[in-house]
C-alpha positions as CSV (number, residue, x, y, z in Angstrom):
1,X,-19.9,7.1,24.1
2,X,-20.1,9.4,21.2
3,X,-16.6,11.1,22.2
4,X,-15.5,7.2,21.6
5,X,-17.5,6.5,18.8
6,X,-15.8,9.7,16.8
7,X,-12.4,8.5,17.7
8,X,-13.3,5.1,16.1
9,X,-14.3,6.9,12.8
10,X,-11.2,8.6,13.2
11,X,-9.5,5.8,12.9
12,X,-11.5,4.3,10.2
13,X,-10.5,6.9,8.7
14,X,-7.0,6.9,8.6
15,X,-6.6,3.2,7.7
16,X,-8.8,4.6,4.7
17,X,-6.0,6.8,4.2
18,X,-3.8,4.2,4.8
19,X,-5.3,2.3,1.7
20,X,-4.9,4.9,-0.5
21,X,-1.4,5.4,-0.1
22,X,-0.8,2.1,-0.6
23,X,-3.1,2.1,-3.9
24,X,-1.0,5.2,-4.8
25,X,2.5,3.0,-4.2
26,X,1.2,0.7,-6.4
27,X,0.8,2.5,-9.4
28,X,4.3,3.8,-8.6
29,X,5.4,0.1,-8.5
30,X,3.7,-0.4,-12.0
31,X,5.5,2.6,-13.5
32,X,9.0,1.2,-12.3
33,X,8.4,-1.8,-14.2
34,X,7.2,-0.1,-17.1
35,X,9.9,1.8,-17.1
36,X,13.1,-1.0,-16.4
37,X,11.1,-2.3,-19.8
38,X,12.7,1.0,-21.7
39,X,15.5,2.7,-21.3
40,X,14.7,5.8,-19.8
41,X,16.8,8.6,-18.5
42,X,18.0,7.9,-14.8
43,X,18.6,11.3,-14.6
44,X,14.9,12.4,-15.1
45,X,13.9,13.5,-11.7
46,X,10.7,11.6,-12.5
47,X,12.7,8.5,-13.3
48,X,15.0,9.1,-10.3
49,X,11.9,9.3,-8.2
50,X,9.9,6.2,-9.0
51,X,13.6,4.7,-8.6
52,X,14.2,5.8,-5.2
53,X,10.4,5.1,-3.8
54,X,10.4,1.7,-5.3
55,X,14.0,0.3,-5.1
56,X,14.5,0.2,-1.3
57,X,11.0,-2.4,-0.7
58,X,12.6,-4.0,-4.3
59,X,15.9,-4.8,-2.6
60,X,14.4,-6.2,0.5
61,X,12.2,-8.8,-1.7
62,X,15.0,-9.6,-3.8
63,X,17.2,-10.4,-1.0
64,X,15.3,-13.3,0.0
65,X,14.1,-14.6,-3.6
66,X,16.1,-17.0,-6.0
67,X,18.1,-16.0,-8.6
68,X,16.0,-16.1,-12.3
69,X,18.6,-14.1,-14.2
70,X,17.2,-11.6,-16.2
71,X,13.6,-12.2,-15.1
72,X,12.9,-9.9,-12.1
73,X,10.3,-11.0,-10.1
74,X,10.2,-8.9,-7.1
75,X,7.6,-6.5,-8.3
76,X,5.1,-9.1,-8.6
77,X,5.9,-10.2,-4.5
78,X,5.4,-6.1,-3.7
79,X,1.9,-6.4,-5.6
80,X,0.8,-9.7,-3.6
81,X,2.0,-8.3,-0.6
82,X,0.7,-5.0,-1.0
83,X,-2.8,-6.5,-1.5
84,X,-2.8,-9.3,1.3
85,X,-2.3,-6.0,3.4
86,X,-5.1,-4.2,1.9
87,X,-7.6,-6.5,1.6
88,X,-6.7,-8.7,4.8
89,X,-5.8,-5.7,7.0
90,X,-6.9,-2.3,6.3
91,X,-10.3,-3.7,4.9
92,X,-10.7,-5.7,7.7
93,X,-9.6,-2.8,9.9
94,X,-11.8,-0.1,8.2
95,X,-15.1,-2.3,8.2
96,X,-14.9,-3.3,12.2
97,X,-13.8,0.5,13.2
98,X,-16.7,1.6,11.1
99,X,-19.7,-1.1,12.5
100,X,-18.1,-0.4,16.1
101,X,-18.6,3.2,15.8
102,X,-22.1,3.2,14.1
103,X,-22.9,0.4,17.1
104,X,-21.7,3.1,19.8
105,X,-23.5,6.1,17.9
106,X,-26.6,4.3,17.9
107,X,-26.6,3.0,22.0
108,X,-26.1,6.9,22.4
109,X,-28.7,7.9,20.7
């Protein structure tokens, strides 16, 4: 039971994991916005970076949006998204993983 139990917490752990990447992808997501408000160098590897994490998820949302002319909302779909999956699914993920492992830790002992 407590070989089980450490596999559960394993897994807890990784959808913790999981959470902070996608935390981390959000702040990328707020710096390409920031940066479509200026005009910066899309040769800066930094700039060409954030542009190539962000654009591919971007292109997907926009595909499926309306057209608001200049008025890009797609960034703003990402963010809702990305935090119905965090809070709905990794949180709800982490916090059963973790009771279900304490449960199995504690019939062991």
């Amino acid at each position: 039971m407590i070989l089980l139990a450490n596999i559960l917490l394993a897994l807890a752990k990784i959808v913790e994991l999981a959470n902070g990447l996608l935390t981390i992808y959000k702040y990328i997501l707020l710096a390409s916005v920031v940066i479509s408000w200026v005009n910066a160098d899309p040769y800066n590897p930094i700039v060409n970076f954030i542009y190539r994490a962000t654009e591919p998820v971007l292109r997907r949302v926009r595909r499926y949006m309306p057209d608001t002319g200049a008025l890009d909302l797609s960034p703003l779909v990402v963010f809702v998204l990305i935090y119905l999956v965090q809070i709905v699914v990794f949180d709800t993920a982490y916090t059963y993983l973790m009771m279900l492992s304490s449960q199995m830790k504690g019939q062991a002992l």
